[in-house]
N, C-alpha and C positions, 0 to 999 in steps of 0.2 A: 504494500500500500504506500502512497507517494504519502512522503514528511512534509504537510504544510508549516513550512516554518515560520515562524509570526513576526520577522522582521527582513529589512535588506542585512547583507554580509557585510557592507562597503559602508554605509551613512547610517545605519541602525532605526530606518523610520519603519515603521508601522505597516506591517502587509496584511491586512485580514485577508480570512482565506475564502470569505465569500466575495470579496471583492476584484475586480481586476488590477492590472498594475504592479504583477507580481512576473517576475522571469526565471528561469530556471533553467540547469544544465543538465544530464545526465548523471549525475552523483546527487543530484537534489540540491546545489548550490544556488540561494536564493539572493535574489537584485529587484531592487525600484526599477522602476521605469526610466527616471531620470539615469543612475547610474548605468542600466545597461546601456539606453539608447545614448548615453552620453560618455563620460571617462573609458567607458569599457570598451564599446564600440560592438558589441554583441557577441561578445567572447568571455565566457568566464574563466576569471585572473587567477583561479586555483588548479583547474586542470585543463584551460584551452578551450575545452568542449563550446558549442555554440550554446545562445540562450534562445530560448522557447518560451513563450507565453506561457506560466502556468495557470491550469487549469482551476476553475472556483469549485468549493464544494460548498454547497448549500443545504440549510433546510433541514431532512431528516437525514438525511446522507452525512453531515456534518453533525447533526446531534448523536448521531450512534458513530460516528467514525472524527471526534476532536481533533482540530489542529494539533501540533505541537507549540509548549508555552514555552521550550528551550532556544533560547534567544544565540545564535550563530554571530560574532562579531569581529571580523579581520579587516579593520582598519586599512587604507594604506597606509605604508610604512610604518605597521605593526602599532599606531597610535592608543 
């Protein structure tokens, strides 16, 4: 089951997982919009991989199946 993770890896804002504006890469590495479509350029900075829209879970799909509340945070430059 895909890790909605509840924030960007890069700027640490806020991704609900029913909402859009969330990217992702094949390891589940997760980005804002601003950051991928921006700094990143649509590559994610941990393994290369490309970013993908990720997908929203909503509703009862998301009330029987919970984001994750474990917050992902790699800075640049390890800040």
């Amino acid at each position: 089951m895909l890790e909605m993770r509840p924030n960007c890896e890069r700027c640490d804002c806020d991704l609900p997982a029913d909402e859009a504006g969330a990217f992702i890469c094949s390891f589940e590495c997760t980005f804002c919009s601003d950051c991928a479509d921006g700094a990143l350029d649509g590559v994610c900075p941990n393994c290369r991989g490309e970013l993908e829209p990720r997908p929203m879970r909503r509703g009862r799909a998301l009330a029987d199946n919970p984001a994750s509340t474990k917050r992902v945070f790699n800075p640049p430059g390890g800040g």
